[in-house]
N, C-alpha and C positions, 0 to 999 in steps of 0.2 A: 450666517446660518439662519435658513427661515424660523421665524417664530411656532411655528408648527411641528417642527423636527424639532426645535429646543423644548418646545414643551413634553415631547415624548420620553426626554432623558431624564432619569431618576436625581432629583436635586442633590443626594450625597453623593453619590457618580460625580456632579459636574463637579463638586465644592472639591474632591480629592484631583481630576485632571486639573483642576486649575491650580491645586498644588505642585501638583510632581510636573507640569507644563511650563508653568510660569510663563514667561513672554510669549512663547509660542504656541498660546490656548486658544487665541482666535484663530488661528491658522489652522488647526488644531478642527475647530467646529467648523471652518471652514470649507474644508476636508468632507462634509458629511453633503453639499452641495453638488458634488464632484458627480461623472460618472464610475460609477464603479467597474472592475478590472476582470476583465475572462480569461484565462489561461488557458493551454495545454500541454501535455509533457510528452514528449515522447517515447516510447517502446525501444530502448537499445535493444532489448532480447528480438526486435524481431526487423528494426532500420535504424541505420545513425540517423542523426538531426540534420546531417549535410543531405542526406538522401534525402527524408523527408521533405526539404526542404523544396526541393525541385521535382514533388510530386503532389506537393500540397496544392490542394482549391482554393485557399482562400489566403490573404496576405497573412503574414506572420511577425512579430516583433520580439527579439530575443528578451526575454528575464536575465538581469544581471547573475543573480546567483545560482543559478545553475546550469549548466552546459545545455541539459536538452528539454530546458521549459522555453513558452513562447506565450506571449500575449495575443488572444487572437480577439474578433470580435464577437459579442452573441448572436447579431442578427446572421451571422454567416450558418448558425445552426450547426455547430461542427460535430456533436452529437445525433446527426440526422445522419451521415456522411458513410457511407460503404467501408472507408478506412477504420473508422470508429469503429465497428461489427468487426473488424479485422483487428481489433487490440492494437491498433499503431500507436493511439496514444491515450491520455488520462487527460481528462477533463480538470482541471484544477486552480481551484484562485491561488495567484500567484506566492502570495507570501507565504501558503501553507507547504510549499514546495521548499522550503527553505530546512527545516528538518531536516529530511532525508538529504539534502544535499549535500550539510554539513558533518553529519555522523559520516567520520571515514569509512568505507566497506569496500574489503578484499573481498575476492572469488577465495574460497573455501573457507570462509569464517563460518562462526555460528550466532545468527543476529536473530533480537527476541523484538516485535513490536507487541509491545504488551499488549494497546485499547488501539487497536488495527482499523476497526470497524468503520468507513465502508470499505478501504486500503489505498490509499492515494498513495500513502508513505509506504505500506509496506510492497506494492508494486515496484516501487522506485527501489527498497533495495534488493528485490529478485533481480532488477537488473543491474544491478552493482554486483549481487552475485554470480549471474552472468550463468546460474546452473552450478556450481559447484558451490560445497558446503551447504550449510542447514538455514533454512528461514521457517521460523515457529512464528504465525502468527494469531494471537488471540484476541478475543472481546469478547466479554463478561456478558455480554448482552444474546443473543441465541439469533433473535431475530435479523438484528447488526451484522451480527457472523454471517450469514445466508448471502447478502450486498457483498462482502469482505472476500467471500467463496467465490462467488460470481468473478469479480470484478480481478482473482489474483488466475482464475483458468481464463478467462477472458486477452489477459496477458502473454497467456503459456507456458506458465510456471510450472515447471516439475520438481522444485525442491523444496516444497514450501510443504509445513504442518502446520494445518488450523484447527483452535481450539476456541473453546467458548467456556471460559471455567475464569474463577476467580483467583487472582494472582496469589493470595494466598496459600490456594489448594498447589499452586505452580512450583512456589518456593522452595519446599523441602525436596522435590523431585529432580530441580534442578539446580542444584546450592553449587555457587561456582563456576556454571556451566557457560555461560555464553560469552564473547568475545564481545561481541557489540549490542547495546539496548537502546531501544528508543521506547519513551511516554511521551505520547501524546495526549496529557494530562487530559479529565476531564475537569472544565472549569465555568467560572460565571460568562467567561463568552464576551465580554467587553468589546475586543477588538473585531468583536462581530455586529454590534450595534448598528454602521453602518450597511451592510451588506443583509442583514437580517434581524431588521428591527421586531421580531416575535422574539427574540432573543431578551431582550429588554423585560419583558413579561417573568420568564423563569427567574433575571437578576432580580427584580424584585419581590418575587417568593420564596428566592434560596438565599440571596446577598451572598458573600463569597465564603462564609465560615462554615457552609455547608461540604464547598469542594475543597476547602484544606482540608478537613477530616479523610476525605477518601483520598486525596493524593500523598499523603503523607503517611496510609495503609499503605498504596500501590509503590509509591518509592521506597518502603522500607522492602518491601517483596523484590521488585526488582534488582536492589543494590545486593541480597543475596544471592542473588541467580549472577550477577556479575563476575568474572574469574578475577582475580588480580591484577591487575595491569590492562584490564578491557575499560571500556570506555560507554557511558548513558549519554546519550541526550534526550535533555526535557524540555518539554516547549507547552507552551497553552496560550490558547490566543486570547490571554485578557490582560490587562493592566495593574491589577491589585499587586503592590510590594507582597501581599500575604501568598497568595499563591504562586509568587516569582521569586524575588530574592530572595525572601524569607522561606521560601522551600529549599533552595539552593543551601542555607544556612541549615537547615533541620536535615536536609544529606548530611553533609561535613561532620553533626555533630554525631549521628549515630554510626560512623564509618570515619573516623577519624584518616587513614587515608587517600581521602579524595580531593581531589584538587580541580578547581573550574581551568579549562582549557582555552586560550582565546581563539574567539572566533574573527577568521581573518576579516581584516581591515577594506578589502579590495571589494566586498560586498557595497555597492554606494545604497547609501540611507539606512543602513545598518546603526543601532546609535547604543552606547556602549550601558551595560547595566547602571543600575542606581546604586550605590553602596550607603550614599547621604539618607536613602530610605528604608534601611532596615535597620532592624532592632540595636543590631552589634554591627563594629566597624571590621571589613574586613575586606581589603582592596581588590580581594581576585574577582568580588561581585562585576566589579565594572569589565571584567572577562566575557560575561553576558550578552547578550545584545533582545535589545528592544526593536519594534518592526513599528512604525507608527505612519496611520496613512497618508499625513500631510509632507512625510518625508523622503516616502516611495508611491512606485504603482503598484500598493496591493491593500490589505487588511493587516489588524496589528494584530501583533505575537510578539511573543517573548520566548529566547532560545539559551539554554546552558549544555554545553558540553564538558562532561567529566570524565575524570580519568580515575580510577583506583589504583593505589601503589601498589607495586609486586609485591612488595613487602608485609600488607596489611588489609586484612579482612576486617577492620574493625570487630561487633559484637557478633560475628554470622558464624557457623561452623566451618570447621577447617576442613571442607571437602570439595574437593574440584576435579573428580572423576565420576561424576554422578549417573553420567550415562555411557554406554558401550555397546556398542552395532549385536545383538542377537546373532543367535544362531539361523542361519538361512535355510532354510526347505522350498526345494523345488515343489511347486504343486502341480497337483495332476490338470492337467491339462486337457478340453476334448482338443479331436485330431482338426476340427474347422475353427477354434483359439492357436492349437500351433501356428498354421496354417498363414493368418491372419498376422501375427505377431511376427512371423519370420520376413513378413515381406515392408516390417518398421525400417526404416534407416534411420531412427535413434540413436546417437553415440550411450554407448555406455549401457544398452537396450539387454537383455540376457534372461532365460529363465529362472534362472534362480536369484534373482533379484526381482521376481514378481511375489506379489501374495496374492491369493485367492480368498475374498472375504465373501461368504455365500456366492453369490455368481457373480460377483465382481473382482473384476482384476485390475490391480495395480500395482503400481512400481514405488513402494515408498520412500517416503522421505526419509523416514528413521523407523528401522527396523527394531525394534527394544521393546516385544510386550510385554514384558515384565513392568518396565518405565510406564508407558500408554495405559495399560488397564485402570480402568475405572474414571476414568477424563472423557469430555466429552469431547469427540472427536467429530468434525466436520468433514473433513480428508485427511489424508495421509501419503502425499505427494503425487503421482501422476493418473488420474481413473481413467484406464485404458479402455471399458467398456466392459460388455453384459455377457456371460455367456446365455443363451437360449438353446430353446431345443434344435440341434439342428445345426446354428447357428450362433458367430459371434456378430456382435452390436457393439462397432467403436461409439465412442461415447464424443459429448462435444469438445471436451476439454482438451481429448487427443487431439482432434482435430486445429484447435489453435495453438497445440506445441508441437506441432509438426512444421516444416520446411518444407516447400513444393521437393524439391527432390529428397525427402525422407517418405516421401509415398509416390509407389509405380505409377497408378492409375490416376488421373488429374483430368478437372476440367477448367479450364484457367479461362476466363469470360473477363472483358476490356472492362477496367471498371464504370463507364458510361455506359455500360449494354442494361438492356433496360431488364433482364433475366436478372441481373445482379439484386435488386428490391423485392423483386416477384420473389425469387429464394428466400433472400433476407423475411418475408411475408410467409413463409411455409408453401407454398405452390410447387404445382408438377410444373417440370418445363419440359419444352423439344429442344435438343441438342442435334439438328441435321449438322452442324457445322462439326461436329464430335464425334460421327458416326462410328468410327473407326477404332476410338478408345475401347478398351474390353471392357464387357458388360461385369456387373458385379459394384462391390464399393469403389465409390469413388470420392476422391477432395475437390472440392468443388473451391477454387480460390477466385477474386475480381484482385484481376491488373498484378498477378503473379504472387497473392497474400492470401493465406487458406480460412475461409467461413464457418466451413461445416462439411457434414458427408451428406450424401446422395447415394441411390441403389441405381445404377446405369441398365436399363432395358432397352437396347437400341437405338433412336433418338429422345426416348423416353428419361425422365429422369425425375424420382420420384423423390423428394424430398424428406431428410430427415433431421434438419435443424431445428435446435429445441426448442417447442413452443414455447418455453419462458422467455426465451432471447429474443423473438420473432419482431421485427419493423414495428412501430406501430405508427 
């Protein structure tokens, strides 16, 4: 490792990797010389990975641990890419992919990522959801949440409720409730040293007994909202025994039980928890797994998956029907929202499964204002769009959870047509090649993947993609 980089790491950093390392420390710094790893994941909600596969631009290298992550490169810009604007896939360094991959999730569970923000993980378990059951995702952070919004309609998620509220305020609303949890701890960021040495800066104004305090609120919150027999995973990507095993240790002890789950073996470079480094001896630590970069391609983290026994809530209350679907009202509707709405081919799509919130309509995810009131709420599963005078106004979000054939009217453009950026950019375009599609809303998709809407005037086509999303 050059003398320049070594000089940037904080001397009791090194003095503790060179403990928990041992022989394999220079390897270790070694590691920091290296280039660093680009990923991306793919969108099951919208192509397999076999598909993508043989539509992608640029080469790709599968990620061991999970089925539909890939190593790709930066300079290919895959973030610039017409597919990207189409939600195909998440940009993401590869080992933070390892979370989601390992929390098992069923289609109709009820899965919480508590600190979601910006959603790499909680996109990945929309599509393990696949659309059925509930995905709550929060961050405490407001601004955070905004990225986390973007990035889970960007996908075409229509079951997902996002919040922005402190796990705290979450606990008693939902005591019991959910099947599956992921924390994506927040922590001193160690195994980000390499990839984003500003990082380096916060360890050394926080050190790490700043994020035990807060993760040891958000897991005590969390392990409440767990049902009996559901299953957390925690992961943070730094290296401190304090905010890893010894968190792992401070679960167990206030949820007597929970039990670490192992993570399978077939993961290569996966390397098994420390138990030799925490306080108390307790074998299941080595359950755990450690992510270190000198012994994969990605960034280090650290992963536990737990299980709570059916039999035992530990110190939480004994309630695990916390929430129940409301009563349904059809809202009124004008006759150009019916209109509009009846020509969805949505599965599952129906009037009275909308709510009308001032002139927004949507189809939520969890219908329970009794539960909802007074949380701060960023959605609430599908925002179908505006009513206006006159007129409705699908909004973008439909438009990326829609299927070419879940909308009549379509303009499908080759994804090399150079109209596809011009959109992407907000521009009117000519569609002579279109002529014949009826005038009115239209889905404007590249290479048979839906972008946004458009208002069709002949060969006219006036663009209505959100200026937040726009090319730049």
């Amino acid at each position: 490792m050059s003398e320049m980089k070594s000089a940037r790491l904080p001397e009791p950093y090194l003095a503790r990797m060179r403990e928990i390392l041992g022989s394999e420390y220079g390897d270790y710094l070694e590691s920091f010389e290296e280039e660093r790893t680009s990923g991306l994941r793919v969108n099951t909600l919208k192509i397999s990975p076999e598909e993508f596969r043989k539509v992608s631009p640029f080469p790709l290298e599968p990620v061991p641990w999970t089925s539909n992550g890939f190593y790709c490169r930066a300079e290919d810009r895959p973030g610039k890419h017409p597919y990207y604007y189409a939600g195909l896939y998440y940009l993401q360094e590869p080992s933070a992919m390892a979370p989601a991959a390992v929390l098992p999730v069923e289609p109709g569970d009820r899965v919480l990522d508590l600190c979601a923000a910006p959603g790499g993980k909680s996109t990945e378990l929309a599509a393990k959801l696949n659309g059925k059951g509930l995905l709550v995702s929060n961050d405490i952070s407001n601004s955070r949440a905004q990225a986390l919004l973007k990035n889970l309609e960007l996908f075409g998620v229509k079951n997902a409720l996002i919040l922005s509220e402190d796990p705290v305020k979450l606990a008693p609303r939902f005591e019991g409730f959910f099947d599956r949890i992921l924390i994506d701890a927040p922590c001193s960021g160690e195994g980000m040293f390499r990839k984003e040495p500003a990082v380096i800066r916060s360890w050394i104004e926080h050190g790490n007994e700043f994020y035990v305090s807060l993760q040891k609120s958000i897991v005590r919150s969390a392990l409440q909202m767990l049902r009996p027999g559901g299953m957390l995973l925690y992961s943070t990507c730094t290296f401190c025994p304090d905010e890893d095993e010894e968190m792992v240790l401070y679960m167990k002890k206030i949820c007597p039980g929970l039990h670490v789950v192992p993570i399978p073996e077939r993961f290569p470079g996966f390397q098994p928890g420390r138990a030799d480094l925490a306080s108390e001896a307790d074998p299941e630590l080595s359950h755990c797994a450690r992510l270190y970069p000198h012994k994969l391609k990605g960034e280090g983290h650290f992963l536990a998956l737990l299980q709570k026994d059916p039999a035992d809530n530990g110190d939480f209350p004994q309630n695990y029907s916390a929430v129940s679907e409301g009563r349904r009202r059809t809202p009124k509707l004008s006759s150009e929202t019916l209109e509009f709405v009846e020509k969805l081919g949505i599965p599952g799509l129906a009037a009275d499964r909308l709510i009308l919130h001032g002139s927004r309509l949507l189809m939520p995810a969890l219908n329970d204002e009794q539960l909802l009131s007074g949380l701060r709420i960023l959605r609430n599963g599908l925002l179908l769009g505006e009513e206006k005078k006159s007129r409705f106004e699908p909004s973008q979000a439909l438009s990326m959870a829609l299927k070419k054939e879940e909308f009549p009217d379509t303009v499908d453009l080759p994804v090399s047509d150079e109209r596809v950026l011009r959109y992407l950019k907000g521009e009117t375009l000519n569609i002579p090649d279109f002529e014949t599609a009826k005038d009115g809303d239209v889905l404007i998709l590249a290479g048979g993947f839906p972008l946004g809407f458009g208002k069709k005037s002949g060969i006219r086509l006036k663009n209505k993609y959100l200026p937040g999303w726009r090319y730049q």
